[in-house]
Phi, psi and omega in degrees: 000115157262110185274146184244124166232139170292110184285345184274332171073006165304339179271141168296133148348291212254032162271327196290180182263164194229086144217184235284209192292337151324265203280035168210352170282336153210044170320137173248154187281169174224175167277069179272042192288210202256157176269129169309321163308319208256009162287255200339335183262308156325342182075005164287132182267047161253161152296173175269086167173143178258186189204125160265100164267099172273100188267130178258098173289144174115347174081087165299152190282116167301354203248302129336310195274268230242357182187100188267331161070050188297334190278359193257166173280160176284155202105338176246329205263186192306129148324289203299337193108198168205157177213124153003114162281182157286359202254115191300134190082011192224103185261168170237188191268134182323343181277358176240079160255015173288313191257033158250342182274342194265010197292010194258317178289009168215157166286157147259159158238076211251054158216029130016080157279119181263344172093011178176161178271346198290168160266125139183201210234079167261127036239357188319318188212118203197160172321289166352333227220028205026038177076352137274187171275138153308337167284336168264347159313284181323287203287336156334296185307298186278328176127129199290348181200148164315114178287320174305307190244351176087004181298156184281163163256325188228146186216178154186163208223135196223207197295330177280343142350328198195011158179124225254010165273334184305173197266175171321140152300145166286141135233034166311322202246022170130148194265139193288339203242022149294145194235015183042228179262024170273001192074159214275335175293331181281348144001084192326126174280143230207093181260155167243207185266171182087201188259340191309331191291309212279333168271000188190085187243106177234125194277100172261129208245162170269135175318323171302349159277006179255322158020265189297355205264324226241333137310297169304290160319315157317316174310278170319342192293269158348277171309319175344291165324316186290335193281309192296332179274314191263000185066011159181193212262124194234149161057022199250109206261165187330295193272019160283296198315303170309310160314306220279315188337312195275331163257307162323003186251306204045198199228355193286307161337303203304322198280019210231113170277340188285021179232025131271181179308105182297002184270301198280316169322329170269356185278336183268353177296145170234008187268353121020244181316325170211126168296124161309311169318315160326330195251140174304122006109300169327324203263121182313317159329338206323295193295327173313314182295311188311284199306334182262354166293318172313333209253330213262314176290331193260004162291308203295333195276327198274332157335272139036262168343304212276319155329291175319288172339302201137345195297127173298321207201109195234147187201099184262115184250163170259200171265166169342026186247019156236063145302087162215084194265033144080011192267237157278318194302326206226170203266147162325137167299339178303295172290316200282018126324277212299344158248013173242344195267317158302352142303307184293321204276277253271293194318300199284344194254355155274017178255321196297308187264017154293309209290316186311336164295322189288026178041068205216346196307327180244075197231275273173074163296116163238154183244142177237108165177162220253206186276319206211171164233189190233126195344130179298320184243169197263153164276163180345293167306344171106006153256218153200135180264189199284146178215128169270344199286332175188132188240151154321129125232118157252128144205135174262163195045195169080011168109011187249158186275173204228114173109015164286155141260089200264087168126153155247162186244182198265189198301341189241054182038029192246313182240150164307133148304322204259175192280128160347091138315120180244186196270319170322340170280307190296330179308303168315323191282336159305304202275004185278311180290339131020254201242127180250131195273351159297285203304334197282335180273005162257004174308163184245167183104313202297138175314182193257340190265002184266334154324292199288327184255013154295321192263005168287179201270125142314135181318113180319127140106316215266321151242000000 
């Protein structure tokens, strides 16, 4: 059943639209990016092209990952090592080597600033950002769902999204579906696992958006009947047959992995790569470690899907496990690398050549990075603790140039050498990729801060 509801609620229930098993039973994915046509004849200023924020709740080591500082002393430089990229003269942290060998297809950023150590979920949702999720900035713009398909714009995903054994999202530190002043409709749509997504997919739309969607569904409504009395379509001039086509192909699929390729779904297992048995028991994280090797790839594939699908803006977290300040809760950088770091390295580096076989790379922007970054020197116990001063950024595709290393840290990782990347360049560098942001400031209506942060300046050099 695909449900419609008026998030303003002017309506009776049953003035919204209803429809019946036609449109949710065995929906297949489509090619929904957005149409250029039919933005330009609507006046929406997006692109043909989405954004994946793969958020490392817990705050990853810039130093580990992406600027290993081998040449600093020890106690400062990578626990891990380093191992040679493609790019001459540029290493990573040992735990990634798929995405050393792929460095020429994604940027680094290492003069990052996240502003501050705490835990809670910047930039997904941060002052930068008026206190929404970034997929509700985008969908303000765009429209909280696909007028052709019904698609969501904005969604997020979190371990259960895709396996109905992992623990609960952390949300102690803030809520990921916050929508600030942008309204309750543009609210990231949020599947949970199992089948229940795929049986009840239901779109709360804001009323000024239904309009054209709710014609058409009557419309369709209609044909519906004929297809039930005659098997097909009769007297049905092209672009009906095509709208009803496009929603009978539908969009409920996209959330369903088992109607992908069973070849790609095993090239993204990352569960694998680390066994529960494998991880230390000790640590109150156990379980955490566990749910994200289970999860984090087939989090990445179904991003993946739902982009393809028409979905705008995807925001994939993982679970509470790059904390790792060696106590009770988390593991030593050392160990807890050998379980976070081949999960991420394996996930990022089969999304990269997915989408490039599927023809998607400048398509489809994923972004990688955490709340915070982590101490230039380890502490006592063999961990590092929270730092705001400079953090992991990664990103590939979607139209950012590729194999760059953008920006420097000082000799211990800890501060920029370089002029400061901050999350407002990063917010911009999304909604750039989007959105086109002349344009976006004459719409009427649009809050002043989803304004301002559309028009702040992109990570220099990277679009």
């Amino acid at each position: 059943m695909l449900t419609l509801f008026d998030v303003n609620r002017r309506y009776h229930r049953r003035e919204m639209l209803r429809v019946g098993a036609f449109g949710a039973g065995a929906f297949g994915v489509v090619n929904g990016f957005t149409n250029p046509s039919y933005a330009a004849a609507k006046g929406l200023p997006i692109t043909n092209k989405s954004v994946i924020l793969l958020f490392l709740h817990g705050g990853p080591s810039q130093i580990e990952t992406f600027d290993p500082k081998m040449t600093a002393p020890v106690g400062v430089q990578s626990v891990t090592g380093e191992i040679q990229t493609s790019l001459p003269g540029i290493t990573f942290g040992s735990s990634f080597p798929q995405l050393a060998q792929r460095a020429d297809r994604l940027s680094i950023i290492r003069s990052y600033v996240s502003g501050d150590g705490n835990h809670d979920i910047k930039p997904v949702v941060c002052k930068e950002t008026a206190g929404a999720n970034i997929g509700a900035l985008y969908a303000r713009i765009a429209g909280a769902n696909r007028p052709d398909t019904g698609m969501p714009t904005n969604a997020m995903l979190f371990p259960q999204s895709v396996d109905s054994t992992t623990g609960p999202a952390i949300t102690s530190f803030g809520k990921f579906e916050s929508v600030g002043q942008m309204g309750a409709g543009y609210a990231p749509f949020v599947p949970g696992a199992g089948g229940d997504q795929q049986q009840n997919l239901e779109l709360h739309v804001a009323v000024d958006r239904l309009g054209d969607r709710r014609t058409l569904l009557s419309e369709l409504d209609r044909q519906r009947f004929r297809l039930d009395e005659r098997g097909r379509l009769e007297t049905v001039d092209p672009l009906r047959e095509q709208a009803f086509s496009t929603l009978i192909g539908g969009v409920a699929g996209a959330f369903d992995l088992s109607k992908e390729d069973p070849a790609t779904i095993a090239r993204y297992d990352t569960a694998p790569l680390v066994r529960p048995d494998q991880i230390n028991k000790k640590w109150n994280n156990y379980n955490h470690y566990v749910d994200n090797a289970k999860g984090l790839g087939k989090l990445l594939l179904l991003a993946r899907r739902l982009c393809e699908a028409g979905c705008g803006f995807v925001t994939v977290t993982t679970s509470f496990v790059w904390d790792m300040h060696a106590d009770v809760n988390n593991a030593t950088i050392d160990e807890g690398m050998r379980y976070m770091g081949p999960p991420l390295d394996h996930a990022i580096a089969a999304f990269l050549d997915d989408v490039s076989s599927r023809g998607l790379s400048e398509k489809i922007m994923l972004v990688a990075t955490g709340e915070m970054g982590r101490t230039p020197r380890v502490n006592d116990r063999g961990g590092r603790d929270h730092w705001g001063n400079l953090a992991p950024l990664l990103i590939a595709g979607g139209g950012a140039k590729p194999g760059r290393v953008i920006g420097q840290s000082n000799r211990d990782a800890g501060e920029p050498s370089s002029e400061p990347i901050r999350i407002k360049n990063l917010v911009a560098t999304m909604l750039h990729t989007l959105t086109d942001p002349s344009e976006v400031r004459l719409i009427p209506s649009l809050p002043r801060e989803l304004i301002a942060a559309a028009n702040a300046e992109p990570i220099a050099g990277l679009i």
